[in-house]
C-alpha positions as CSV (number, residue, x, y, z in Angstrom):
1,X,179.3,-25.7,155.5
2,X,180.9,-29.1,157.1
3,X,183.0,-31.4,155.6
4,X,184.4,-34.5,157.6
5,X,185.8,-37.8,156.7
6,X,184.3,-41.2,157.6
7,X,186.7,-44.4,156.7
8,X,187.2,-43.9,153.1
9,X,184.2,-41.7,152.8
10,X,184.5,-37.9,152.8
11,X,181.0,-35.9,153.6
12,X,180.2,-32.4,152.1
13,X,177.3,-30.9,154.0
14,X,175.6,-27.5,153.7
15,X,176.8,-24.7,150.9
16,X,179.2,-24.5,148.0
17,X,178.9,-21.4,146.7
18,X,181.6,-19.0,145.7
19,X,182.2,-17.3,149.1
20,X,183.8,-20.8,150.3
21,X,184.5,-22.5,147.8
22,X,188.5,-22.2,148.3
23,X,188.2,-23.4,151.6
24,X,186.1,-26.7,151.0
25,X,188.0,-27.1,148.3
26,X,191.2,-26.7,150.8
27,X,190.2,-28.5,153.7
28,X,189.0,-32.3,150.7
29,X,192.7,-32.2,149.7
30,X,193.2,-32.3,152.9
31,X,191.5,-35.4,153.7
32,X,193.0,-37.1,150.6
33,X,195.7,-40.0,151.1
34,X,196.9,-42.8,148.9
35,X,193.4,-44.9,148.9
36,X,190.8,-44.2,146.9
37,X,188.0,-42.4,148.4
38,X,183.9,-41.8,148.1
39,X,182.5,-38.3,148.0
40,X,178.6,-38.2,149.5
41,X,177.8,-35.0,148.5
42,X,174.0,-35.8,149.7
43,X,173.4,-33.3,152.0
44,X,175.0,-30.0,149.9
45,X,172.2,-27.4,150.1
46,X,173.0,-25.1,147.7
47,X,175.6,-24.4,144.7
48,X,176.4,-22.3,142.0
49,X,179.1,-23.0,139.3
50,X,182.0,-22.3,141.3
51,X,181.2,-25.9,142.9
52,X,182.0,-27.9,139.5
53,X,185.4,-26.1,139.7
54,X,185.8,-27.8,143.2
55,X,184.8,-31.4,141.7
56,X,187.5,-31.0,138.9
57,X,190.3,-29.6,141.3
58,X,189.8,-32.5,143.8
59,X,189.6,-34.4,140.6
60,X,192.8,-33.1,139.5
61,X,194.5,-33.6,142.7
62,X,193.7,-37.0,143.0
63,X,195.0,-38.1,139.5
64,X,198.2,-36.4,140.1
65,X,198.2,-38.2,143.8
66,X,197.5,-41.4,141.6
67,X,194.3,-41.8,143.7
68,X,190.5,-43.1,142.7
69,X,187.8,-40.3,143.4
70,X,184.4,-40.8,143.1
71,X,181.3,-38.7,143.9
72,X,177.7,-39.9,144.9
73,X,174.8,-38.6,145.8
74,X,174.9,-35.1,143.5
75,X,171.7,-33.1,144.5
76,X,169.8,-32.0,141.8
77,X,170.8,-28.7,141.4
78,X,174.6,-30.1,141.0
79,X,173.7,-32.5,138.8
80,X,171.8,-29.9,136.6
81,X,175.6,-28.2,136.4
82,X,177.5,-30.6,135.1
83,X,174.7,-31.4,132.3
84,X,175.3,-27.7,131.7
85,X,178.5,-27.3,131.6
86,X,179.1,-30.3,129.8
87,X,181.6,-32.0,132.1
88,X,179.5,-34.9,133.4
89,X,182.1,-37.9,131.3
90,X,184.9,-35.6,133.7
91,X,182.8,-36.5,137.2
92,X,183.2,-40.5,137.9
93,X,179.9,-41.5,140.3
94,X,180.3,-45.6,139.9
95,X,181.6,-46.2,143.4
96,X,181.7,-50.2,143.0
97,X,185.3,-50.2,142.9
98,X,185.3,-48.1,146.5
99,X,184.6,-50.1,149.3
């Protein structure tokens, strides 16, 4: 598991699976400021639910930090989550705004 920031652009790489999910979770708020930011999630290799808990913390944190989050690039099996669990409306992925 990796997760760096670019510019306004924060990359997830690798795992997010319930053995460290607290700490990618920890180390994105981290990363947050006052601008809006972009999360690629493009090269996340495997999940299981715990990572649409992550999504709706950082979510969460930004709208109390009065901050724009969006999220691009969902993998499949993500994707497949949030149809499931029926939070997809909760997950923003237009990034136009986000430069």
């Amino acid at each position: 598991m990796a997760i760096q920031r670019e510019g306004r652009r924060i990359y997830v790489r690798g795992s997010i699976i319930v053995d460290n999910v607290v700490e990618i979770t920890r180390q994105g708020i981290a990363l947050f400021d006052e601008e809006g930011l972009v999360v690629d999630l493009g090269e996340v290799t495997e999940v299981d639910s715990s990572a649409i808990s992550m999504l709706l913390e950082w979510l969460r944190m930004a709208h109390a930090r009065n901050q724009q989050l969006y999220f691009v690039n969902l993998p499949e099996n993500l994707s497949s989550l949030v149809q499931l669990y029926s939070v997809a409306d909760f997950i923003p992925l237009d990034t136009s705004i986000v430069k």
